[in-house]
N, C-alpha and C positions, 0 to 999 in steps of 0.2 A: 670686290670687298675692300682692296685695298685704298681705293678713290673715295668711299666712302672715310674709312678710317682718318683718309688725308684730310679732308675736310670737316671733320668733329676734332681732329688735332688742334686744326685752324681756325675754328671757333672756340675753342678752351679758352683761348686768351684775351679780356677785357681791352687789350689795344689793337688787335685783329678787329674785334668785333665792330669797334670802334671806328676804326678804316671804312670799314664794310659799309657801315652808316651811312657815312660821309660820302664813300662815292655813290651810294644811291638818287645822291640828287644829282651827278654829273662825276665827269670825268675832272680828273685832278690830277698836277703834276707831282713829285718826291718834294718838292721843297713845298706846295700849298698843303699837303700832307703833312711833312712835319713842322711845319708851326703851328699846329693844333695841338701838340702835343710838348710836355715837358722835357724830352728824352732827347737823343741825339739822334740827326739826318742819317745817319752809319744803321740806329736800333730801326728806326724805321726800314727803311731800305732791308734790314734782314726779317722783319714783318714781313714787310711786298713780297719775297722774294719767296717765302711760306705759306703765303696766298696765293703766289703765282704759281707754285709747283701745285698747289692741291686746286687751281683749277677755277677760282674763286673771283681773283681777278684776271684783267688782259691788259698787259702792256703793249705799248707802242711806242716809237720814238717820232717824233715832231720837231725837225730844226735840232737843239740843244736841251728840248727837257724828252725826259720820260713821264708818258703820259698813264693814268692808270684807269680802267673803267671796269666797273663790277660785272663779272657774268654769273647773271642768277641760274644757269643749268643746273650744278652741281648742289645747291639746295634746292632745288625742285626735286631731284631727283631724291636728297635726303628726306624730304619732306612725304614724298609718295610712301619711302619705306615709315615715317613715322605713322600714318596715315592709320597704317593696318595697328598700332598700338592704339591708334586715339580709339578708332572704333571699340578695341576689344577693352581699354577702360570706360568708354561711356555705358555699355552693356554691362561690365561689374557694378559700377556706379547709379543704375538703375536698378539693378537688381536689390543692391543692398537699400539705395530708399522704399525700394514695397517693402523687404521684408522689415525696415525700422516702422515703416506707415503700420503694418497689420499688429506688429508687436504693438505699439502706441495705443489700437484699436480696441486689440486683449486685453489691457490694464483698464482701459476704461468699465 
């Protein structure tokens, strides 16, 4: 529960999320990371560093940079648990269009 928790932490924040994005298409060093962004090389870095604990991304080091690449496990794993909500809203969600369809039916 708590790996979960760590990573809806780590998505809370519009420049996480962002990150995230970003190394979907590939792997990327801390400095091609932060020049995407307004903020300072230091606020990134403490990003990665609450991605990396919750599991999100994987660093590596290469030569002289730190490399970063997205591990999708831990939203698969969020996504399974979301899974069991989607269902049990599409089933409210059907339920309430019959009974708006039958109601609509009545008045006619």
């Amino acid at each position: 529960m708590q790996a979960r928790a760590d990573v809806f932490k780590a998505l809370a924040d519009p420049t996480r999320r962002a990150i995230l994005s970003m190394l979907m298409d590939g792997e990327r060093s801390v400095a091609t990371i932060a020049s995407e962004f307004p903020v300072s090389r230091p606020a990134i870095s403490k990003h990665l560093k609450l991605l990396k604990g919750a599991h999100l991304v994987i660093e590596y080091q290469e030569g002289r940079n730190r490399l970063y690449h997205i591990n999708p496990r831990p939203l698969r794993e969020v996504d399974v648990w979301l899974a069991e909500f989607r269902v049990m809203w599409q089933s409210k969600l059907h339920n309430l269009k019959n009974f708006l369809e039958s109601e609509n039916k009545e008045r006619r």
